[in-house]
C-alpha positions as CSV (number, residue, x, y, z in Angstrom):
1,X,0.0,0.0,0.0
2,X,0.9,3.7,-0.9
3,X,1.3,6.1,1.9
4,X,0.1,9.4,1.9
5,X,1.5,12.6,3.8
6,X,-1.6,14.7,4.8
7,X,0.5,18.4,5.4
8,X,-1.1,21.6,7.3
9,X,-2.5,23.4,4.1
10,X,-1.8,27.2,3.0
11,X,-4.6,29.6,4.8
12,X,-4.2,32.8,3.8
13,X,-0.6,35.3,2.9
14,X,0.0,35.6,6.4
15,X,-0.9,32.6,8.2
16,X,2.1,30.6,8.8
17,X,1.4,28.4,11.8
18,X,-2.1,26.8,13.2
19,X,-2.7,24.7,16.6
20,X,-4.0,21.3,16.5
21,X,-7.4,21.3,18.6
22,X,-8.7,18.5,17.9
23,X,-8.1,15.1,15.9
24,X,-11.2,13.8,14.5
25,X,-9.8,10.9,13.4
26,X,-8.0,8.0,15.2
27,X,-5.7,5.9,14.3
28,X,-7.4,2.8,11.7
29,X,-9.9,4.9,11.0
30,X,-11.4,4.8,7.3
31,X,-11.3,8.2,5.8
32,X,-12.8,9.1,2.9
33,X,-11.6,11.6,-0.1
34,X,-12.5,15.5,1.1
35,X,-13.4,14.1,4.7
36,X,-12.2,16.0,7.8
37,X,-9.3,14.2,9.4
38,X,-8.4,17.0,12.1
39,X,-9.5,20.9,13.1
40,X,-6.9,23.7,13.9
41,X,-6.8,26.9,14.6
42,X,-4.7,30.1,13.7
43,X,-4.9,33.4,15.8
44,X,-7.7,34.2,13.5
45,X,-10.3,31.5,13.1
46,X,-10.6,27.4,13.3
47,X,-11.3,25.5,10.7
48,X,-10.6,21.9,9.2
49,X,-8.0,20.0,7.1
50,X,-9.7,17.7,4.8
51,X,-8.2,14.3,3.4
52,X,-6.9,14.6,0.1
53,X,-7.0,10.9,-0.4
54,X,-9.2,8.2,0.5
55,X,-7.7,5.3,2.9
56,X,-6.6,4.7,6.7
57,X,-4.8,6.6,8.9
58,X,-1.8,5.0,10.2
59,X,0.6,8.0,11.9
60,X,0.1,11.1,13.6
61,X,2.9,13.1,14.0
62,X,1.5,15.6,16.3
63,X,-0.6,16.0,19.0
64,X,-3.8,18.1,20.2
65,X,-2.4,21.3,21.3
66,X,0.8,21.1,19.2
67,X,1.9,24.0,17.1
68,X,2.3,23.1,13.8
69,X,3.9,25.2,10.4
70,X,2.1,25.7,7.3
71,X,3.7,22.9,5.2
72,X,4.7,20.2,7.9
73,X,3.3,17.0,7.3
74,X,0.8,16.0,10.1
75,X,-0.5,13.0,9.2
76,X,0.0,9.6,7.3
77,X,-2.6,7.8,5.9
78,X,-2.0,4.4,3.9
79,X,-4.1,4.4,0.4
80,X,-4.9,1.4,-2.0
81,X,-2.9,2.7,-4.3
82,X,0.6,0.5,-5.0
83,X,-1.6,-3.0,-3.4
84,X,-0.2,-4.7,-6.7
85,X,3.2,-4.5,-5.5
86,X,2.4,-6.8,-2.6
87,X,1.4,-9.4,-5.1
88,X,4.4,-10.1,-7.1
89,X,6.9,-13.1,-6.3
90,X,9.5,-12.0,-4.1
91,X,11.5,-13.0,-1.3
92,X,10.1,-12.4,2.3
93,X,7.4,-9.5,2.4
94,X,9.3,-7.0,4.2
95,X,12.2,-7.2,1.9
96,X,9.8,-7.1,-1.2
97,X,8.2,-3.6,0.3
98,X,11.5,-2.1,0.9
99,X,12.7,-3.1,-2.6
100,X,9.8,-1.5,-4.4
101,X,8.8,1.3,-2.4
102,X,9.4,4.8,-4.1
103,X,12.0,7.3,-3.0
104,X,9.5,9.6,-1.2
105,X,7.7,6.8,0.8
106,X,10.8,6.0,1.8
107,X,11.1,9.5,3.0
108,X,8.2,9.1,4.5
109,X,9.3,5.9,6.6
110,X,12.3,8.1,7.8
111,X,9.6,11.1,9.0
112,X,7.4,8.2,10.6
113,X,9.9,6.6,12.2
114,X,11.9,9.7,13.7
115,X,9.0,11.2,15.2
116,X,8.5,7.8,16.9
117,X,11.2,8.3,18.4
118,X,9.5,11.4,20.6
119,X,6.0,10.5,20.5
120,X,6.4,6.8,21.9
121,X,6.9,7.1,25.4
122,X,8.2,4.3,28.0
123,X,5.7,3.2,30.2
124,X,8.0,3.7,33.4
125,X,8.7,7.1,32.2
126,X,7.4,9.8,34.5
127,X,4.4,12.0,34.8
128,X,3.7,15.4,34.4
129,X,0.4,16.3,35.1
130,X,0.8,17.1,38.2
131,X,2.0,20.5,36.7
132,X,-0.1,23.5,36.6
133,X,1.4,24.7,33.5
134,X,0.6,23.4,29.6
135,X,3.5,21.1,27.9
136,X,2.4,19.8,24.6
137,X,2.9,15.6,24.4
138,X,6.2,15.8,21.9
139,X,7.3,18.2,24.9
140,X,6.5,15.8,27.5
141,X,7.9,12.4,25.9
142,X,11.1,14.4,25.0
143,X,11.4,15.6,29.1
144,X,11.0,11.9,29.9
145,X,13.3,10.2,27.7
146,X,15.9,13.3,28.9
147,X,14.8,12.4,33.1
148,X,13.9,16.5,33.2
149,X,11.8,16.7,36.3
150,X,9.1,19.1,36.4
151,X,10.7,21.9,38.1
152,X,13.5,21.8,35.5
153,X,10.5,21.6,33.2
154,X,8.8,24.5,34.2
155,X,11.7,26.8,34.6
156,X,12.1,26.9,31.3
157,X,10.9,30.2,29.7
158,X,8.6,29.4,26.8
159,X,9.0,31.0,23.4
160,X,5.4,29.7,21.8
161,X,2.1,31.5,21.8
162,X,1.3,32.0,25.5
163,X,4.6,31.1,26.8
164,X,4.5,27.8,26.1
165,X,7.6,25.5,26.1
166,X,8.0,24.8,22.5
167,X,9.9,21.6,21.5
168,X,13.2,23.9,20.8
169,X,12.9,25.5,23.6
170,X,13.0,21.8,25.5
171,X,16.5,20.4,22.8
172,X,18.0,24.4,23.2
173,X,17.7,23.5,27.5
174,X,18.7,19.7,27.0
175,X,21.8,21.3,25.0
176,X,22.9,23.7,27.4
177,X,22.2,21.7,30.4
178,X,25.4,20.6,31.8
179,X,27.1,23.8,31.0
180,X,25.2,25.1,34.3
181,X,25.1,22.9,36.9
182,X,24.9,25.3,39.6
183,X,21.5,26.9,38.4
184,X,20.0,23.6,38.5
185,X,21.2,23.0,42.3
186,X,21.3,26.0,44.0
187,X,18.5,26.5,46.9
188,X,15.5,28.5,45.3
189,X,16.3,31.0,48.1
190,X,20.2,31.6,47.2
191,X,20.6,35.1,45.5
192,X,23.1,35.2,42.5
193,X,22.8,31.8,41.4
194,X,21.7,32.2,37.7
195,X,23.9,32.8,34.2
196,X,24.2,36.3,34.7
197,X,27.7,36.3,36.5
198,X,28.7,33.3,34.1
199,X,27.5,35.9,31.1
200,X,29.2,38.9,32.1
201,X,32.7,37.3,33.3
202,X,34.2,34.2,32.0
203,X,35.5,32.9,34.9
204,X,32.9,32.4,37.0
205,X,34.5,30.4,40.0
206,X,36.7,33.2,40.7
207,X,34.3,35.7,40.8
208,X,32.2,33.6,43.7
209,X,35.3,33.6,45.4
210,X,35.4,37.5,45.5
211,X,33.6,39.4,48.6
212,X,32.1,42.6,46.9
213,X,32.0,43.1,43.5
214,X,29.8,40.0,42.5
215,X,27.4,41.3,45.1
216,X,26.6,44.2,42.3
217,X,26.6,41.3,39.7
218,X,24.2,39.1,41.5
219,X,21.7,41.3,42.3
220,X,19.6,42.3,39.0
221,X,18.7,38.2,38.3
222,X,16.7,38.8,42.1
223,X,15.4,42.1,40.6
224,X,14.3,40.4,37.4
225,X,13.1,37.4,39.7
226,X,10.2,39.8,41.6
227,X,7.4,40.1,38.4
228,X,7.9,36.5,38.5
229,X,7.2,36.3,41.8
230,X,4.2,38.8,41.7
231,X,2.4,36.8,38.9
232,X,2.2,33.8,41.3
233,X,0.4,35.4,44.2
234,X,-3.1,33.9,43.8
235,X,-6.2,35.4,43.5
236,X,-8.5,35.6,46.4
237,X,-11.3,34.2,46.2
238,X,-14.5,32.8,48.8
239,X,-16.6,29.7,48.2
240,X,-19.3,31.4,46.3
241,X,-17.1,33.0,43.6
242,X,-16.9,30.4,39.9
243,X,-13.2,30.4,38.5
244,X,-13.4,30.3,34.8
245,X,-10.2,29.7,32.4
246,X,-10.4,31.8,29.2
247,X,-10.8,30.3,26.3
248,X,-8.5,30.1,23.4
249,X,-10.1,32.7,21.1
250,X,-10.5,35.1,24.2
251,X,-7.1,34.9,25.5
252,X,-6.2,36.0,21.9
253,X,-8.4,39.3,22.0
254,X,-7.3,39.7,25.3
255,X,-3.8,39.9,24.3
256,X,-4.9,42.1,20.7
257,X,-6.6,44.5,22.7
258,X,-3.8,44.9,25.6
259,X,-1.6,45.1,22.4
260,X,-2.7,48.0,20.8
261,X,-3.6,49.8,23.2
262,X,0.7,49.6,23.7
263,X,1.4,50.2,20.4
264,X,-1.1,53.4,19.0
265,X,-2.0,56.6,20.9
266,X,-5.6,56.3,21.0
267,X,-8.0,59.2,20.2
268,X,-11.4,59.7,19.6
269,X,-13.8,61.9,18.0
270,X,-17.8,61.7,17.9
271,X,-20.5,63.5,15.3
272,X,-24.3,62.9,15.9
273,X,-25.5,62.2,12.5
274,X,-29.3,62.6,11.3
275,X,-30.0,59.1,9.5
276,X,-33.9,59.8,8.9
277,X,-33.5,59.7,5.2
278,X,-31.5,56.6,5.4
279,X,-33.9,55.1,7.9
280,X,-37.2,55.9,5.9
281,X,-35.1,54.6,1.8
282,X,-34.8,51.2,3.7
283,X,-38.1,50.9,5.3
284,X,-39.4,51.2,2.0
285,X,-37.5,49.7,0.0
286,X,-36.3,46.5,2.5
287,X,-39.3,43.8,0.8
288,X,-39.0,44.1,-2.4
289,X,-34.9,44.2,-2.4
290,X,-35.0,41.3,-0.4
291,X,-37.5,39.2,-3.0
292,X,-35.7,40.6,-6.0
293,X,-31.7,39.8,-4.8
294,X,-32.5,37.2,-2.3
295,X,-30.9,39.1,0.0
296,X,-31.7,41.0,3.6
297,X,-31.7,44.8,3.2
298,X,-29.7,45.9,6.5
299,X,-28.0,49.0,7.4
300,X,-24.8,47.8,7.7
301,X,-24.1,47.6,4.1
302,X,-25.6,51.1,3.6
303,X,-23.0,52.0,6.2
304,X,-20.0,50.4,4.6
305,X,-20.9,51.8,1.0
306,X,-20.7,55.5,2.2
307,X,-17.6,54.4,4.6
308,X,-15.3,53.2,1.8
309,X,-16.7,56.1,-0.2
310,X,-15.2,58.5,2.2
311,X,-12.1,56.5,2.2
312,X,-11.5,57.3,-1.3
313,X,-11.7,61.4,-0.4
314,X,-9.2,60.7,2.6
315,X,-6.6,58.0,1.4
316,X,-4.3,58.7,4.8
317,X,-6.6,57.4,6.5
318,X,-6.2,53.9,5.1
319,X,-3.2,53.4,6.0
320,X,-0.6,51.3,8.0
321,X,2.3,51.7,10.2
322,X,5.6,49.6,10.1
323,X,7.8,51.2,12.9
324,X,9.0,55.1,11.4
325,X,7.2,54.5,8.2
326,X,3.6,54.6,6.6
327,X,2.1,52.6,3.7
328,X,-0.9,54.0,1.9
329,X,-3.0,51.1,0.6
330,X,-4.1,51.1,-2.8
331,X,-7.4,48.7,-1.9
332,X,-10.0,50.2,0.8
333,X,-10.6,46.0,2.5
334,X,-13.1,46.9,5.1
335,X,-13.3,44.8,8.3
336,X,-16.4,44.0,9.6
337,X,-17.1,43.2,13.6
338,X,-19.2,40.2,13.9
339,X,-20.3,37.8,16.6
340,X,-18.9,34.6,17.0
341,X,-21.4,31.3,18.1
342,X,-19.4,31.9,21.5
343,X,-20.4,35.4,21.9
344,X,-16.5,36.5,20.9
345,X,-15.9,38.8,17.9
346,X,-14.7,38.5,14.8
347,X,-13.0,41.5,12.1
348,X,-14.1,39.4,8.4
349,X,-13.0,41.6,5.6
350,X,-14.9,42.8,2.7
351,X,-12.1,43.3,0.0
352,X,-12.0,46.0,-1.9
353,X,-15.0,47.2,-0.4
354,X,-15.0,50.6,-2.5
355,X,-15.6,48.7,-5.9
356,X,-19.0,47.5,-4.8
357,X,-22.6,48.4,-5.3
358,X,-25.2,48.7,-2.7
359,X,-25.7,44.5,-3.8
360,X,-22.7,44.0,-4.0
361,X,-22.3,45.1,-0.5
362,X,-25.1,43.6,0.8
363,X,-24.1,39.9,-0.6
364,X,-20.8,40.1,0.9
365,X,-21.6,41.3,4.6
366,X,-24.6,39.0,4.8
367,X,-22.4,36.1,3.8
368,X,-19.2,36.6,6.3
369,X,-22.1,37.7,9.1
370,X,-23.4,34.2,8.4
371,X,-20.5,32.2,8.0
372,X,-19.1,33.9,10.9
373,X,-22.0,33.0,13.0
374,X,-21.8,29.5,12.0
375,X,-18.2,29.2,12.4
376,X,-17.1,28.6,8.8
377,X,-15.0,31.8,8.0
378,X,-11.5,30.9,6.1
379,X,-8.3,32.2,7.4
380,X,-8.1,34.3,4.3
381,X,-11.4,36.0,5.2
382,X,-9.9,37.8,8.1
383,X,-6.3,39.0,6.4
384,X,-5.5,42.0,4.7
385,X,-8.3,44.6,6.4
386,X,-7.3,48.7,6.4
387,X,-9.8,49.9,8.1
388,X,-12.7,48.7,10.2
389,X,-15.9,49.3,10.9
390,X,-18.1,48.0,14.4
391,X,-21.8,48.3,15.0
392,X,-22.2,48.9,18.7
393,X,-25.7,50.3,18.1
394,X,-26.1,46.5,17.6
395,X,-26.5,46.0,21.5
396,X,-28.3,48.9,22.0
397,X,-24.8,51.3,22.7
398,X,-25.5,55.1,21.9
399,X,-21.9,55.1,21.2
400,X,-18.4,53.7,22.4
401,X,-14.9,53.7,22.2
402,X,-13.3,51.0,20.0
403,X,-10.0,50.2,20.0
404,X,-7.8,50.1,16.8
405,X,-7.6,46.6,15.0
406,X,-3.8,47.0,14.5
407,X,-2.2,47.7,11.7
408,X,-4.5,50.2,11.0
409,X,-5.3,53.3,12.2
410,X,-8.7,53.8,12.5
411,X,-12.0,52.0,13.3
412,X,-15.7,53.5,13.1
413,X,-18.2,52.5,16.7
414,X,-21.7,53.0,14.8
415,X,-24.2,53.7,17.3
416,X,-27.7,52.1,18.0
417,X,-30.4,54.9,16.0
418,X,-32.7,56.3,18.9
419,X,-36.0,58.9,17.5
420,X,-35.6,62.5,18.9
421,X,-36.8,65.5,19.3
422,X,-34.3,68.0,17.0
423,X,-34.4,71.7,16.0
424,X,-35.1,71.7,12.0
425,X,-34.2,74.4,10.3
426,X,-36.4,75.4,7.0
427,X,-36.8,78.2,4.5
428,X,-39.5,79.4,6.4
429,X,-38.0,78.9,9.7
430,X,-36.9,76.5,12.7
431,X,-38.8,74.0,13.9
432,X,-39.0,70.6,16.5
433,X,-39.5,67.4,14.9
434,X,-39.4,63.8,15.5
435,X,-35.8,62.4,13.6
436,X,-33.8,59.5,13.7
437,X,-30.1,59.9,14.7
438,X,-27.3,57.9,15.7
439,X,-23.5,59.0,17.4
440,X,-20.7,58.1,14.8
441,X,-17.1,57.1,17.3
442,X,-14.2,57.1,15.7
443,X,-11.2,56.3,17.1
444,X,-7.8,56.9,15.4
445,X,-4.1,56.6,15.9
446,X,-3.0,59.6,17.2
447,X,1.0,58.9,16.1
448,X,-0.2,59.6,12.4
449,X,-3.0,61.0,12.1
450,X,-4.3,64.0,13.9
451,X,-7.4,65.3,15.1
452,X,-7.9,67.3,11.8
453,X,-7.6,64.5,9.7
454,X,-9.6,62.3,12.3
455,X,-12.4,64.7,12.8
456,X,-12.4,65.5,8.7
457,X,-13.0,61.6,8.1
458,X,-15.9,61.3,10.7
459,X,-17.6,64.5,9.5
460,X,-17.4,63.6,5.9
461,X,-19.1,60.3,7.1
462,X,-21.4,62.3,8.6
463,X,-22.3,64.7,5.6
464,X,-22.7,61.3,3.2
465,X,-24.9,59.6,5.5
466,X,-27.2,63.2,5.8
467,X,-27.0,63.8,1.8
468,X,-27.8,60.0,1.5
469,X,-30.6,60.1,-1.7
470,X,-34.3,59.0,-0.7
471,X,-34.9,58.4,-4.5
472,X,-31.8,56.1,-5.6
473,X,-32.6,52.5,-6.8
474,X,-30.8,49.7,-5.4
């Protein structure tokens, strides 16, 4: 039998990695052609890697959890393909298979057979669950065969999403090992007994041996020691209070958010906005666009047509920075908040978003609101937005304060439309009337763009949304 190497797929120009979360497949299982085998996730979305082949899966070469590049073979399943081989007079089987196998299952064999060498652990080996911390099972079976305890194990300062001990992280330790045996032993109490004296003099046992100047030495690994020290204090907390562990996608936002706050100066400006026009095109027109293009009439897609209009008239602000310089994007791709099945939020991206009719527009935000609903966005559908737009008014928000969906340098809050009383003004006069208005938020990167430019956008929002025409077709 032929053997197959199911690899992580390509997901997108700047997806290079995915986690494993779950294997939906065992090994012996029967999988057919375009069948799911396993589901991953990037820092964007999950989705699935379907079989390419049909047969049985004989190999995993990683494990839930592990972090896997774009490209890497994952899997091995054995196909039908090559049975006839098995047939032909030979000597013993195993001799005849090895004679007639093809240079890249042989390949294969060598892949197969060197990751067995990590994933197949002893069964006297030791366990590590009683660890707090997350160590992915290659990372586990390599501790084992290596006799790392757990305190060695998590000591080691993790270079993979979430500070997670990564596999070279664990050979990078395992290689540098015996060149500091005093770290290992010294009393967890002992100032002074980490690399830093071993790093800044080469002679290391002479400079224990001195009686003041490795005092100033040994005293910034206890400094660097103390945020450590702080993050371990545990939260109190009495018997009636529920302790629950974030999951994977909101640990990510969490970190985005905490991110750009850190990277962009964040300012805001806010226009109130009469929609009334707007308000009354749709409630008329709503029906019979709906039976005509099979498609719901919201306002979002209103919204985004006069957004990525306004765009066009001010091209700095769809832009991006990369440290002291700025790129101005040709396309206006404009990223859409939606809500997740799990209640989290999602940025899909309507590409070139200024190209589009009102349709047009409508097709494409009803379809990534639906597919992001049911959890079937691509990694591709999330990648390459340059400015954003969220609908807070969506949860009944007057207005808010988004932050910045980095690289870009703006985002648009659009706020829930409330009837009011407001002055009209008239050839013959003011007067009150009954309107329908909304608070436009936009927040902007104050390192490149200023308040001119920021309140210029909003306004010119503002003035499209007011002019909109009560008598314009679809």
């Amino acid at each position: 039998m032929a053997r197959f190497e199911l690899k992580l797929p390509k997901m997108g120009e700047s997806v290079a990695e995915a986690t494993i979360t779950n294997w939906l497949k065992e090994i012996g299982d029967k999988i057919e052609m375009d069948e799911a085998v396993l589901e991953i996730a990037t820092d964007k979305v999950d989705s699935e890697v379907p079989s390419e082949v049909s047969g049985t899966l004989v190999e995993k070469l990683f494990g839930k959890d592990d972090l896997v590049k774009v490209g890497q073979t994952i899997a091995i399943i054995e196909t039908e393909a090559g049975a006839a081989t098995e047939t032909a007079p030979a000597a013993p089987a195993t001799a005849t298979i090895q004679e007639t196998e093809a240079p890249a299952v042989a390949e294969v064999n060598k892949i197969v057979e060197s990751a067995k060498q990590y994933t197949a652990a002893p069964a006297t080996s030791k366990d590590f669950s009683e660890s707090e911390k997350f160590f992915s099972p290659l990372v586990k079976n390599i501790a084992k065969e290596e006799g790392i305890s757990i305190t060695e194990l998590e000591a080691i300062n993790g270079s993979g999403n979430e500070g997670r001990v990564t596999k070279n992280d664990l050979l990078e330790y395992i290689a540098n090992r015996g060149k500091t045996p005093a770290a290992a032993s010294e009393p967890a109490g002992t100032p002074g007994a980490t690399v830093t004296p071993a790093a800044t003099n080469p002679e290391p046992a002479v400079q224990q041996q001195a009686p003041s100047a490795p005092q100033t030495a040994t005293q910034q690994p206890a400094k660097s020691a103390e945020p450590a020290a702080a993050k371990a204090i545990p939260v109190s907390v009495n018997g009636q209070d529920e302790i629950i562990e974030m999951d994977r996608m909101r640990k990510l936002i969490s970190g985005y958010m905490v991110q750009s706050v850190q990277t962009s100066a964040h300012v805001q400006s806010f226009i109130e906005v009469d929609v009334t026009s707007i308000w009354d095109w749709r409630e008329k027109n709503k029906n019979a666009f709906e039976k005509r293009e099979g498609e719901k009439l919201t306002f979002t897609p209103i919204f985004m047509e006069i957004v990525a209009k306004a765009l066009k008239d001010f091209p700095m602000m769809n832009i991006s920075v990369e440290g002291d310089y700025i790129i101005k994007k040709k396309n206006i791709n404009l990223g859409m908040a939606a809500a997740l099945p799990n209640g989290n939020l999602i940025v899909p991206v309507i590409k070139n978003a200024d190209q589009l009719n009102l349709i047009g527009m409508a097709k494409a935000v009803n379809d990534l609101g639906n597919r992001a609903k049911a959890g079937k966005l691509k990694p591709d559908d999330t990648q390459g937005g340059t400015y954003t737009v969220t609908n807070v008014g969506t949860f009944g928000s007057v207005f808010g304060t988004p932050i910045i969906n980095q690289p870009q340098v703006g985002i648009l809050a659009l706020g829930a439309i409330r009837k009011v009383p407001a002055v009209i003004e008239t050839p013959d006069g003011d007067f009150i009337g009954i309107r329908k208005k909304m608070f436009l938020s936009h927040s902007y990167d104050h390192r490149v763009v200023d308040g001119a430019l920021g309140g210029s956008f909003v306004k010119r929002v503002a003035d499209y949304m007011e002019a909109f025409d009560a008598n314009r077709d679809f």
